[in-house]
mmCIF file of the C-alpha atoms, coordinates in Angstrom:
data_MODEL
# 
_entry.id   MODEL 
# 
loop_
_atom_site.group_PDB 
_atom_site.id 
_atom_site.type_symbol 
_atom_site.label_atom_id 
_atom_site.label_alt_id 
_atom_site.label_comp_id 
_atom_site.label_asym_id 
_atom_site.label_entity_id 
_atom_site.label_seq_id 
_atom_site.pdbx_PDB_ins_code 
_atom_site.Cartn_x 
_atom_site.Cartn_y 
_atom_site.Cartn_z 
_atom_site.occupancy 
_atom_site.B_iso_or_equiv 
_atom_site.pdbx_formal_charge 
_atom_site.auth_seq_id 
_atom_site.auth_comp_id 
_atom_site.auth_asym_id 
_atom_site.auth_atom_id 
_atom_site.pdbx_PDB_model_num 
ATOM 1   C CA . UNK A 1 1   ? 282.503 138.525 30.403  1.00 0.00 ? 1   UNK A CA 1 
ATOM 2   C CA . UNK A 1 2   ? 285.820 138.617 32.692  1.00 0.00 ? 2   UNK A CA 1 
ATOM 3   C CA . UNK A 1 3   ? 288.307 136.085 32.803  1.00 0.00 ? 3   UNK A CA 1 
ATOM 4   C CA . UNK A 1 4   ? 288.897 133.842 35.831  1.00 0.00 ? 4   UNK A CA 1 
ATOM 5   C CA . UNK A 1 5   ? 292.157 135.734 35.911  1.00 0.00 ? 5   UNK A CA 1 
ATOM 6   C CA . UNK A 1 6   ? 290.863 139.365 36.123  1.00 0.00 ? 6   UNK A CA 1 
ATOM 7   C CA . UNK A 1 7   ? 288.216 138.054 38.621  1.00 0.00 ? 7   UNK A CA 1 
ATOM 8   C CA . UNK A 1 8   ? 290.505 136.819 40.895  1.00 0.00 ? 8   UNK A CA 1 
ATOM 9   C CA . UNK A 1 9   ? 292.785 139.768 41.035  1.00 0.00 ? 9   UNK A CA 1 
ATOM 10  C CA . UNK A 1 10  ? 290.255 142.369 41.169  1.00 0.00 ? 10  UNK A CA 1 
ATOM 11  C CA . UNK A 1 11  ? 289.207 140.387 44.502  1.00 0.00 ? 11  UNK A CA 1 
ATOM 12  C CA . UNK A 1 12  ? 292.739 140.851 45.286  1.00 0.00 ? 12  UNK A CA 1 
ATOM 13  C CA . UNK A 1 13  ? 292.497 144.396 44.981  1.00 0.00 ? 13  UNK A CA 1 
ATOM 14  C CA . UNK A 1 14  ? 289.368 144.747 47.174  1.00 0.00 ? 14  UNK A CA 1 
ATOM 15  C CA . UNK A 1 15  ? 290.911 142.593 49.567  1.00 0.00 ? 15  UNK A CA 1 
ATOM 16  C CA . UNK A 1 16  ? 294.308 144.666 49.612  1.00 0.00 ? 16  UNK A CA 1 
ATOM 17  C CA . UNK A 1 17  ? 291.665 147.455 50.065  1.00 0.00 ? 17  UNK A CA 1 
ATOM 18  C CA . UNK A 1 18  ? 289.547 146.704 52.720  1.00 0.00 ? 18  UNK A CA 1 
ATOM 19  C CA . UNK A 1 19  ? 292.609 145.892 54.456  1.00 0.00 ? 19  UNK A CA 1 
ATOM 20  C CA . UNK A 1 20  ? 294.253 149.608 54.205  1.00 0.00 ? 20  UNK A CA 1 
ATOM 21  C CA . UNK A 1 21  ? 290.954 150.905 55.726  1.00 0.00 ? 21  UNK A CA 1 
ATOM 22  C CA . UNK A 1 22  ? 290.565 148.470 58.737  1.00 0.00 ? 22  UNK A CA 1 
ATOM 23  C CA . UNK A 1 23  ? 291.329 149.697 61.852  1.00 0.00 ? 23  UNK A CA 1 
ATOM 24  C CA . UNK A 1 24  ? 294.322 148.342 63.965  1.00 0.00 ? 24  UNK A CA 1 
ATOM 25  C CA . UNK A 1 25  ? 293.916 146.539 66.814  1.00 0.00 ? 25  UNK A CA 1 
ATOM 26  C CA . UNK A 1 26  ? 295.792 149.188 69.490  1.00 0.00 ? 26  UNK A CA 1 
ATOM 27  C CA . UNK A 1 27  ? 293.538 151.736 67.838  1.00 0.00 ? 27  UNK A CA 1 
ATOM 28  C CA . UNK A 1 28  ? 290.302 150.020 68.441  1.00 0.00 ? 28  UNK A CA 1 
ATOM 29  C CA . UNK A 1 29  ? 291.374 149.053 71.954  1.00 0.00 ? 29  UNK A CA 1 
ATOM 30  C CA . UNK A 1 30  ? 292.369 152.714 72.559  1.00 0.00 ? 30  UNK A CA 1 
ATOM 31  C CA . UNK A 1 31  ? 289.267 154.437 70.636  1.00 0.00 ? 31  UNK A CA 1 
ATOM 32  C CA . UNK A 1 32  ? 286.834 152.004 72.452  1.00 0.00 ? 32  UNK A CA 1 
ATOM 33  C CA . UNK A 1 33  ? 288.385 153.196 75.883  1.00 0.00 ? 33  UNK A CA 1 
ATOM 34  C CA . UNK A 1 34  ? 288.377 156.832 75.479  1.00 0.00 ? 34  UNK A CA 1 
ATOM 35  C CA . UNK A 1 35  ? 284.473 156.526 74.615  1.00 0.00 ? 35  UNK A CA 1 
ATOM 36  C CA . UNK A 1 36  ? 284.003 154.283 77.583  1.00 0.00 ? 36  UNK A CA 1 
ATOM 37  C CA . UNK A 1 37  ? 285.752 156.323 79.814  1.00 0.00 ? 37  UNK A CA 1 
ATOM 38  C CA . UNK A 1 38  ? 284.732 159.937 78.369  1.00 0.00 ? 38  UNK A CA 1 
ATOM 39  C CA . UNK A 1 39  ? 281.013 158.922 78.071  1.00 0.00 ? 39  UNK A CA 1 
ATOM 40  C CA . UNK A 1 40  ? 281.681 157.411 82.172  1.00 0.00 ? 40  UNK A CA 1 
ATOM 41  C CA . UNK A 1 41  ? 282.752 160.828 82.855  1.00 0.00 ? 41  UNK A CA 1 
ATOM 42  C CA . UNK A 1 42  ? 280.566 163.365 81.220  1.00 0.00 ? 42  UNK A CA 1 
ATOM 43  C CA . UNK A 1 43  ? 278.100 161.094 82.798  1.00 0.00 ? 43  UNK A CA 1 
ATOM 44  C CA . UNK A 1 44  ? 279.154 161.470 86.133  1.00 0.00 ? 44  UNK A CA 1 
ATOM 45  C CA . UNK A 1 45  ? 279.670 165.204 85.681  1.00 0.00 ? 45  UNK A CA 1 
ATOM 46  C CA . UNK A 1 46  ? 276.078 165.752 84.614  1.00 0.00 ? 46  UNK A CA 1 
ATOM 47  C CA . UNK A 1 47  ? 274.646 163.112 88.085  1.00 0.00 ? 47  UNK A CA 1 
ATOM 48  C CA . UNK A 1 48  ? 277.460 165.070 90.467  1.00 0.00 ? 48  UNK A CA 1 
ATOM 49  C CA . UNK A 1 49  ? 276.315 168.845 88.927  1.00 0.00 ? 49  UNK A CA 1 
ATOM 50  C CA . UNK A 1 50  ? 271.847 167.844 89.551  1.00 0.00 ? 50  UNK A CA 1 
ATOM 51  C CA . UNK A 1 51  ? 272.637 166.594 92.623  1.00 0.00 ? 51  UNK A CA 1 
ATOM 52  C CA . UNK A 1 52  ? 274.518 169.557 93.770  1.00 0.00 ? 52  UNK A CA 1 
ATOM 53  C CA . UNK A 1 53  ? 272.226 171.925 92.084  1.00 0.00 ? 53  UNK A CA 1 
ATOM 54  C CA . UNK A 1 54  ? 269.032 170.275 91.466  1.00 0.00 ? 54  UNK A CA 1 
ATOM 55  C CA . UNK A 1 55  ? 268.599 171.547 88.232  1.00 0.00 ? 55  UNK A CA 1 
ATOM 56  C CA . UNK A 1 56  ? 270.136 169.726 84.794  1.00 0.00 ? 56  UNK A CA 1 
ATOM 57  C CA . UNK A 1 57  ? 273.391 171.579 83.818  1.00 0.00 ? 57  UNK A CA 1 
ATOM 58  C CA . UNK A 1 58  ? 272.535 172.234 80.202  1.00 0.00 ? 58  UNK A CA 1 
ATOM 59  C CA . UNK A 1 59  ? 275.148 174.378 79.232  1.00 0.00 ? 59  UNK A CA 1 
ATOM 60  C CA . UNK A 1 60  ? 277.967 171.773 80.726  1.00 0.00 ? 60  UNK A CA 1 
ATOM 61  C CA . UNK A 1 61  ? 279.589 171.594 77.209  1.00 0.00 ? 61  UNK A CA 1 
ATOM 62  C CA . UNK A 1 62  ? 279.441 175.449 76.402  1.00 0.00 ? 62  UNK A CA 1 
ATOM 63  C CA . UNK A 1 63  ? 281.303 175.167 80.210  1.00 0.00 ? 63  UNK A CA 1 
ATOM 64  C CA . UNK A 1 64  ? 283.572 173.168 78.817  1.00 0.00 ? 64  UNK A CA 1 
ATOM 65  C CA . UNK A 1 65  ? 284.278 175.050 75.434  1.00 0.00 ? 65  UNK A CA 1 
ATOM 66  C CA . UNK A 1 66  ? 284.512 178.175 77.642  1.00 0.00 ? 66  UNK A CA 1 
ATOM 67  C CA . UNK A 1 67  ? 288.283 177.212 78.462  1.00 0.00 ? 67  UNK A CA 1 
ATOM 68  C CA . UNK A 1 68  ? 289.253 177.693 74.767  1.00 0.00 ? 68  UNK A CA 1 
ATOM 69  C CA . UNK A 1 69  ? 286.425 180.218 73.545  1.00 0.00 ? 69  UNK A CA 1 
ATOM 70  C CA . UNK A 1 70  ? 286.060 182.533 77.204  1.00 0.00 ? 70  UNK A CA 1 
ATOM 71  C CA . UNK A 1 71  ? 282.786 181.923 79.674  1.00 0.00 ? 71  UNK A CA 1 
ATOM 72  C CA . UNK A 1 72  ? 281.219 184.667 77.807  1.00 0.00 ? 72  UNK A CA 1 
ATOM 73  C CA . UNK A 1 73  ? 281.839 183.817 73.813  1.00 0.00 ? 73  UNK A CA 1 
ATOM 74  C CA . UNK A 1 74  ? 280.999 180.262 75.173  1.00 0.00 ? 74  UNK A CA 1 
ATOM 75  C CA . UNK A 1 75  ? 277.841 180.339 77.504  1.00 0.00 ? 75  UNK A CA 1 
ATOM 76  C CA . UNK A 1 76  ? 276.012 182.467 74.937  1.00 0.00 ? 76  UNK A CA 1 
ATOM 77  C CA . UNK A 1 77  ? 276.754 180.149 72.140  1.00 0.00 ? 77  UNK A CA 1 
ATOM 78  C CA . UNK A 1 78  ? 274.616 177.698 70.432  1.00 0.00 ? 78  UNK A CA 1 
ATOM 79  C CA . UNK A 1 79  ? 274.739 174.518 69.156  1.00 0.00 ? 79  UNK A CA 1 
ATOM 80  C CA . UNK A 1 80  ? 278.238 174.422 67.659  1.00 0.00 ? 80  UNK A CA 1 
ATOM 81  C CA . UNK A 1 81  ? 279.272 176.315 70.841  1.00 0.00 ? 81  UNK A CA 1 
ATOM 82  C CA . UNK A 1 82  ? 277.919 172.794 72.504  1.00 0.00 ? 82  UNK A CA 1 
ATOM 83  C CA . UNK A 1 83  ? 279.493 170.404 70.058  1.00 0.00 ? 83  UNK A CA 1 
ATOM 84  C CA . UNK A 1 84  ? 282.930 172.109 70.176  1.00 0.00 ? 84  UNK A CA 1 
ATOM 85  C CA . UNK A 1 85  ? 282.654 171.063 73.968  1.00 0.00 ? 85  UNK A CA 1 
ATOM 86  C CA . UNK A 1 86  ? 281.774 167.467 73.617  1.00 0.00 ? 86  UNK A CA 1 
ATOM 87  C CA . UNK A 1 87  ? 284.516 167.493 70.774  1.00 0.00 ? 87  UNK A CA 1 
ATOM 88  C CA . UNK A 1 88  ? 287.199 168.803 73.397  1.00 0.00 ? 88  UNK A CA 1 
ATOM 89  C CA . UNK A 1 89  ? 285.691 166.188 76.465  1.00 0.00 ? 89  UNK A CA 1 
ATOM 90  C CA . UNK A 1 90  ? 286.636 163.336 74.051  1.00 0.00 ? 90  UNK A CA 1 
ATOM 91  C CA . UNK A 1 91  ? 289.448 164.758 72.759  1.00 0.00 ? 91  UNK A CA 1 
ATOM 92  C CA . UNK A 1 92  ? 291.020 165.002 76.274  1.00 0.00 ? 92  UNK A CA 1 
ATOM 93  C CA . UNK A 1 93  ? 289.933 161.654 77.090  1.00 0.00 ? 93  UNK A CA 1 
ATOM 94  C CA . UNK A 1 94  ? 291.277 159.967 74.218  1.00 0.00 ? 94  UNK A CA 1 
ATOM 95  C CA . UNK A 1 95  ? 294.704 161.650 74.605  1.00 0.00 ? 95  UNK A CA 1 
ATOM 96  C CA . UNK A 1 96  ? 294.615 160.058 78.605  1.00 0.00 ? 96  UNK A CA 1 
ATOM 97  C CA . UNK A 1 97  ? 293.709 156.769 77.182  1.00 0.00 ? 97  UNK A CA 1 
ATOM 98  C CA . UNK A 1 98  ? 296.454 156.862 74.402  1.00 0.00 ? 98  UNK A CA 1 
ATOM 99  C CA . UNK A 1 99  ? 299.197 158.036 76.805  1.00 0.00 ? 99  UNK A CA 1 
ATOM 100 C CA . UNK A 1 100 ? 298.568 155.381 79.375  1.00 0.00 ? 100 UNK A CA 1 
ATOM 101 C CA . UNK A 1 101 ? 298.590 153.026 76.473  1.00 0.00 ? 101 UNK A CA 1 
ATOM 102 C CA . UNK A 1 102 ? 301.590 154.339 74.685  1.00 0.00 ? 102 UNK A CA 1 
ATOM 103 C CA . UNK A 1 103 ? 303.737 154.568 78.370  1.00 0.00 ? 103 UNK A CA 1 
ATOM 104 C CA . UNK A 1 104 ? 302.742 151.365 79.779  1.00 0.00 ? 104 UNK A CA 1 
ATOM 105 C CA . UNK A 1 105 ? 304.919 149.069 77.911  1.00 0.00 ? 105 UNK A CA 1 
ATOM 106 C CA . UNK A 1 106 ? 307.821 151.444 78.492  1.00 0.00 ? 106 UNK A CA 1 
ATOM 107 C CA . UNK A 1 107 ? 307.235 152.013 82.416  1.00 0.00 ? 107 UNK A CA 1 
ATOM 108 C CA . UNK A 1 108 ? 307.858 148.480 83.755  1.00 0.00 ? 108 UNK A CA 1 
ATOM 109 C CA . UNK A 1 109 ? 305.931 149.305 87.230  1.00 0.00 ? 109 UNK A CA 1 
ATOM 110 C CA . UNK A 1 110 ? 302.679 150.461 85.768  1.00 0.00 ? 110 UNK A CA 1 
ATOM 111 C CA . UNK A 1 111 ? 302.330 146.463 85.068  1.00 0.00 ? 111 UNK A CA 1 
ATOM 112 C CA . UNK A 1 112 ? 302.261 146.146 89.162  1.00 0.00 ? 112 UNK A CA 1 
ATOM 113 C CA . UNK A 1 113 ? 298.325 146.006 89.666  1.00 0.00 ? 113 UNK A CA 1 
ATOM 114 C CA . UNK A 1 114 ? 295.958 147.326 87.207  1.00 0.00 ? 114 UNK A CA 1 
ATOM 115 C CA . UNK A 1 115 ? 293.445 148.498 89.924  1.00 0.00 ? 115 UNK A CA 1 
ATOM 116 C CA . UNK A 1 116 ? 296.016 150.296 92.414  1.00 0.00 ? 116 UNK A CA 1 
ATOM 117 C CA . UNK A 1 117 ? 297.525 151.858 89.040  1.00 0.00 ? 117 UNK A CA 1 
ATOM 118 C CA . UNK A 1 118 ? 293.978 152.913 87.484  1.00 0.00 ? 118 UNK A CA 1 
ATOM 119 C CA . UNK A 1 119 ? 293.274 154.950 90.805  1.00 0.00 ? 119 UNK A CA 1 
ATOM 120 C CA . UNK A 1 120 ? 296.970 156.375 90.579  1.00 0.00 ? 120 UNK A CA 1 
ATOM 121 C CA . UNK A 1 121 ? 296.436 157.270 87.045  1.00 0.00 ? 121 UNK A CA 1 
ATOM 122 C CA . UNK A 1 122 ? 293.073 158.943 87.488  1.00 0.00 ? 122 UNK A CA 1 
ATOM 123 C CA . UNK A 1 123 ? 294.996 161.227 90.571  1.00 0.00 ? 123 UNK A CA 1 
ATOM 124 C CA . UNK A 1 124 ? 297.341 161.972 88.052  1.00 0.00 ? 124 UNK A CA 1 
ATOM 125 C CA . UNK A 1 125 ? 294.399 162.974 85.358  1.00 0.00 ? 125 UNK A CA 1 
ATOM 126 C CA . UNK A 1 126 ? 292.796 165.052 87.195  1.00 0.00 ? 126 UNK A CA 1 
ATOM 127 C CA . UNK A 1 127 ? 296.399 167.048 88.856  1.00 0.00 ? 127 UNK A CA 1 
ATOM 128 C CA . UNK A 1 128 ? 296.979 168.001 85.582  1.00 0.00 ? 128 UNK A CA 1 
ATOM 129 C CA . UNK A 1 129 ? 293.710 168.913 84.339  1.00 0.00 ? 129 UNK A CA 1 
ATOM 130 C CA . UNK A 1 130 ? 293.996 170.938 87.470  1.00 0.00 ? 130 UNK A CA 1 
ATOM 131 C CA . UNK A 1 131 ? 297.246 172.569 86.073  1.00 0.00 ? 131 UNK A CA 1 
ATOM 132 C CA . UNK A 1 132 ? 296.054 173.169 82.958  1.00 0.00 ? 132 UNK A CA 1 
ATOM 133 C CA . UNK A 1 133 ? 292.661 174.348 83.784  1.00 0.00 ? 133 UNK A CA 1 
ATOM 134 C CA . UNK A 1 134 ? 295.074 177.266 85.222  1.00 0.00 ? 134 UNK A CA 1 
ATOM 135 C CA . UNK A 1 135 ? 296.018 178.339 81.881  1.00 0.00 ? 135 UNK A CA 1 
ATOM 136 C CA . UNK A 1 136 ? 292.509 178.994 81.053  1.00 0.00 ? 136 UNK A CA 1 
ATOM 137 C CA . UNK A 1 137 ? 289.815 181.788 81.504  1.00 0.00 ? 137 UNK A CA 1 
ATOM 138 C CA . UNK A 1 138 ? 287.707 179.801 84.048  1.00 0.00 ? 138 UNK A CA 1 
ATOM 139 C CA . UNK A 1 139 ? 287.785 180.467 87.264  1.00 0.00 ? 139 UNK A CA 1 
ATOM 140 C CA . UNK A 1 140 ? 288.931 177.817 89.576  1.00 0.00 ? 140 UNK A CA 1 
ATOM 141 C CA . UNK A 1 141 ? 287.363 177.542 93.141  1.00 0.00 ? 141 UNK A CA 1 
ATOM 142 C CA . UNK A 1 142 ? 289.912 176.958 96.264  1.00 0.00 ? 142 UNK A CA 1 
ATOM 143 C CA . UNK A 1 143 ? 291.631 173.128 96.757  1.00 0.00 ? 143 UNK A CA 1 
ATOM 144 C CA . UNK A 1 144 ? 289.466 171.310 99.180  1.00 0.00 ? 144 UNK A CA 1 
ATOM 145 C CA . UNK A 1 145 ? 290.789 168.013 100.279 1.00 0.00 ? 145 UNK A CA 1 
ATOM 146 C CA . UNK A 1 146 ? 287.419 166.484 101.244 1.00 0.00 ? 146 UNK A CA 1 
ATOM 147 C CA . UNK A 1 147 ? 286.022 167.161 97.612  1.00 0.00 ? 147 UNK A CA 1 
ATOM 148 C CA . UNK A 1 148 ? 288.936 166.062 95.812  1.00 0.00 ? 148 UNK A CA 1 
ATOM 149 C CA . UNK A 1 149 ? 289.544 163.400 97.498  1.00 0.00 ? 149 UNK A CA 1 
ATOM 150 C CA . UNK A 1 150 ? 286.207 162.098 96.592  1.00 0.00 ? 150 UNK A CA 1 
ATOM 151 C CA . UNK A 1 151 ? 286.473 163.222 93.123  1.00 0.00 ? 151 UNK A CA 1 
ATOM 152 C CA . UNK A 1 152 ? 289.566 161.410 92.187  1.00 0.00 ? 152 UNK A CA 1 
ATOM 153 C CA . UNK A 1 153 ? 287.965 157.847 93.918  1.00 0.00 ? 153 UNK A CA 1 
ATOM 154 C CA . UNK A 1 154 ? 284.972 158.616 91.399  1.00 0.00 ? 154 UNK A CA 1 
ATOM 155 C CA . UNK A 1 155 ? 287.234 159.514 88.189  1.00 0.00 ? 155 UNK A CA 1 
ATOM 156 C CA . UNK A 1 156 ? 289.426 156.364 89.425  1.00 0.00 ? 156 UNK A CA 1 
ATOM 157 C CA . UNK A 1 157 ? 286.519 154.316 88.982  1.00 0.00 ? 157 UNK A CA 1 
ATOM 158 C CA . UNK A 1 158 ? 285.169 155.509 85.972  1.00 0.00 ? 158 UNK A CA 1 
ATOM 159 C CA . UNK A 1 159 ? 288.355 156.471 84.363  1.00 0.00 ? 159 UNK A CA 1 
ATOM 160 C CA . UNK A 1 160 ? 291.291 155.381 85.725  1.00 0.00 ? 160 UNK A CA 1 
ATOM 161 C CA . UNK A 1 161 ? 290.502 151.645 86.416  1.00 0.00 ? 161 UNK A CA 1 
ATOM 162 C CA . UNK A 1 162 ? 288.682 151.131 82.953  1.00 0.00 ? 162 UNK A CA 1 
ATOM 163 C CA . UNK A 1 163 ? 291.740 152.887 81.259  1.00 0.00 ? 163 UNK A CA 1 
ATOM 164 C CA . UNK A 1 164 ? 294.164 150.387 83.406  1.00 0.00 ? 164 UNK A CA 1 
ATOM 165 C CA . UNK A 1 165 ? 291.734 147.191 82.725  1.00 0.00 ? 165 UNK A CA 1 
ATOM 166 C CA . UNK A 1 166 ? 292.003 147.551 79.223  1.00 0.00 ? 166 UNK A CA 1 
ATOM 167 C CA . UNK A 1 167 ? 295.730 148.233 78.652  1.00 0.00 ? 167 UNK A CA 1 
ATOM 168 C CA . UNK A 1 168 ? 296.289 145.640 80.620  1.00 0.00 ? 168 UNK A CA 1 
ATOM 169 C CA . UNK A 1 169 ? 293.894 143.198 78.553  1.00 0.00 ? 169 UNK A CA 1 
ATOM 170 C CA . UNK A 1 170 ? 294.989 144.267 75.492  1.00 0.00 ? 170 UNK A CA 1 
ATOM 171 C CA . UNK A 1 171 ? 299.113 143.723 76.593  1.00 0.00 ? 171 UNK A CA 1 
ATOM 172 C CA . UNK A 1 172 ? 297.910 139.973 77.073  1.00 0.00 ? 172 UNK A CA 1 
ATOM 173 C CA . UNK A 1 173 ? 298.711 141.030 81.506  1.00 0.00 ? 173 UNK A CA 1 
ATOM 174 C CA . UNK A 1 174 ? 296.480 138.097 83.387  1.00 0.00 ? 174 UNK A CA 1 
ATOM 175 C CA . UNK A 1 175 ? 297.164 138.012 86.475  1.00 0.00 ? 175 UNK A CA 1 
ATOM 176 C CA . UNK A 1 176 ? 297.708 141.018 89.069  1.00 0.00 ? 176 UNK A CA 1 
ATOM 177 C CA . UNK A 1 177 ? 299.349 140.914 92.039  1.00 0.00 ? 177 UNK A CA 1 
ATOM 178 C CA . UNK A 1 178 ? 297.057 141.184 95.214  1.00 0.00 ? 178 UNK A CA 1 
# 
């Protein structure tokens, strides 16, 4: 039978425990967001791809794996081909979602309007996809403004602004300036 001493620190120890495996707060708020966001955008990709095609794009992740594995190594591939895509789509969204939440405190003016920023931000998301896309094996089609345009109001409103609203929630930001 244990002593009222031993049962009180071994519920110490579990507590001490439990607390080593919790999750912080920034990481919650930043996990949470890049799922939001990179579920949002796969999302979008798969509605924008049927309604351009008519037909559902079912290799969209080996598409995506393709710019690390080659179109051909990746297109052919199976299931893990498919999962190594949906690992890299949520990979690059969480790293947007934890560099817009690791440079907002130190970038005074990204605290100017959360909305006006998010669209900003989600120009700047896709610009550099754009420039790294480059330094893969897929082929890129020629810069239309018309289609870009579009494209970064739809990845502002299902990236950028969600990204924006939730740094700025979890800074403790209330108000924004109209």
């Amino acid at each position: 039978m244990p002593k009222e001493n031993e049962d009180s620190s071994d519920q110490g120890k579990y507590k001490k425990n439990l607390k080593t495996i919790t999750m912080t707060k920034f990481l919650k708020a930043v996990l949470l967001t890049a799922l939001f966001v990179g579920t949002t955008d796969i999302v979008s990709a798969f509605i924008t791809v049927y309604i351009k095609s008519g037909k559902f794009p079912d290799k969209m992740f080996n598409y995506i794996a393709a710019g690390l594995l080659g179109i051909p190594a990746a297109i052919n591939g199976g299931t893990a081909i498919q999962l190594l895509g949906l690992f890299i789509h949520y990979f690059i969204a969480f790293s947007f979602t934890l560099f817009f939440f690791l440079v907002f405190r130190k970038i005074k003016f990204l605290a100017f309007n959360k909305y006006l920023i998010g669209m900003l931000y989600a120009v700047f998301v896709n610009l550099t996809m754009d420039l790294i896309l480059k330094l893969t094996p897929l082929p890129r089609g020629q810069f239309k403004f018309a289609e870009s345009f579009i494209g970064w109001i739809t990845l502002g409103v299902i990236f950028g602004i969600p990204i924006a609203y939730n740094t700025y929630k979890y800074y403790g930001i209330q108000k924004t300036p109209v």
